[in-house]
N, C-alpha and C positions, 0 to 999 in steps of 0.2 A: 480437550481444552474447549471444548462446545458446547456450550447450554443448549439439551436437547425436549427438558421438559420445563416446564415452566406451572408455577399456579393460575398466573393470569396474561402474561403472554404467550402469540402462538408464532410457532417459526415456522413459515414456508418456505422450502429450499427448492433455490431453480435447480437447474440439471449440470450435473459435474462438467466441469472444465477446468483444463491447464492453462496455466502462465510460467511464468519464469521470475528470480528474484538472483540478479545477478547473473544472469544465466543459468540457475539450477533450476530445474522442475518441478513445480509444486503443484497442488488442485485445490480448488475453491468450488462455490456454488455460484451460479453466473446470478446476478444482479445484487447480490450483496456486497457489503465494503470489502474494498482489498484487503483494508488491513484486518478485519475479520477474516480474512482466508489466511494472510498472515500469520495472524496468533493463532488461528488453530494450527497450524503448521508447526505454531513455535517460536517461531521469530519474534524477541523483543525487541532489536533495536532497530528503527526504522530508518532515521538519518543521524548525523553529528553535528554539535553545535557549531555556527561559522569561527566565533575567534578562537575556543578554548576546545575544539572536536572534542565534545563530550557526548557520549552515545545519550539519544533522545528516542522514546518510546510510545506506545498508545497514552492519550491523554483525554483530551476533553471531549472527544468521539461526535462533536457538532459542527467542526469546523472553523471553532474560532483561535485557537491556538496554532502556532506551525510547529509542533512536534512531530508530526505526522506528512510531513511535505519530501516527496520521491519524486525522480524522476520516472515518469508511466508513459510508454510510449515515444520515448525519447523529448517529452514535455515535463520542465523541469517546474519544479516547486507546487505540485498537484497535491491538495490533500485528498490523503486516499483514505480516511474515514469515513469521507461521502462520496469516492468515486466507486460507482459500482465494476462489479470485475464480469470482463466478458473474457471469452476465449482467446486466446493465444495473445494475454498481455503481458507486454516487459516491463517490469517494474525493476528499479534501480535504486542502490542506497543513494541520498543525495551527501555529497562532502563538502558543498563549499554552496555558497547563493543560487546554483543553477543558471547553467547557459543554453539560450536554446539554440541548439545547432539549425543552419541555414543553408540551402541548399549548396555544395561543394565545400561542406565541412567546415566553413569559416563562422566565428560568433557574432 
């Protein structure tokens, strides 16, 4: 699912690293978008819409849409088009507006 050649773009890939998507184990290449390590993996749906939970998926890939907004590191409503992915991040479907948890668990 990876564009590896290209006529006029070139892709440099950092060095393999795990995350988690729900808790399951997947691999990416560290500094590129999450949700590039995402859909190479497979994964289309990235969150659900707030009133009508309709699965939402890759879209505008610049950052101006929130189709693409997970909770990453336990910070909610992150677009992960532009967050680049390091080592050992938790990415999370998001289900509702995103809350961000406060120290002793309370929102």
């Amino acid at each position: 699912m990876r564009i590896t050649d290209h006529p006029v773009l070139h892709f440099k890939l950092g060095r393999r690293v795990r995350f988690t998507l729900d808790g399951e184990e997947l691999f990416g290449y560290e500094g590129e978008p999450v949700s590039a390590a995402l859909h190479d993996s497979g994964v289309r749906i990235l969150r659900y819409s707030i009133k009508e939970k309709r699965p939402r998926g890759f879209f505008c890939a610049i950052g101006n849409c929130s189709s693409c907004l997970m909770v990453v590191d336990g910070v909610p409503n992150t677009r992960v088009c532009v967050t680049p992915l390091r080592e050992g991040m938790a990415v999370r479907r998001q289900h509702d507006k995103g809350h961000l948890l406060v120290e002793g668990g309370a929102r």
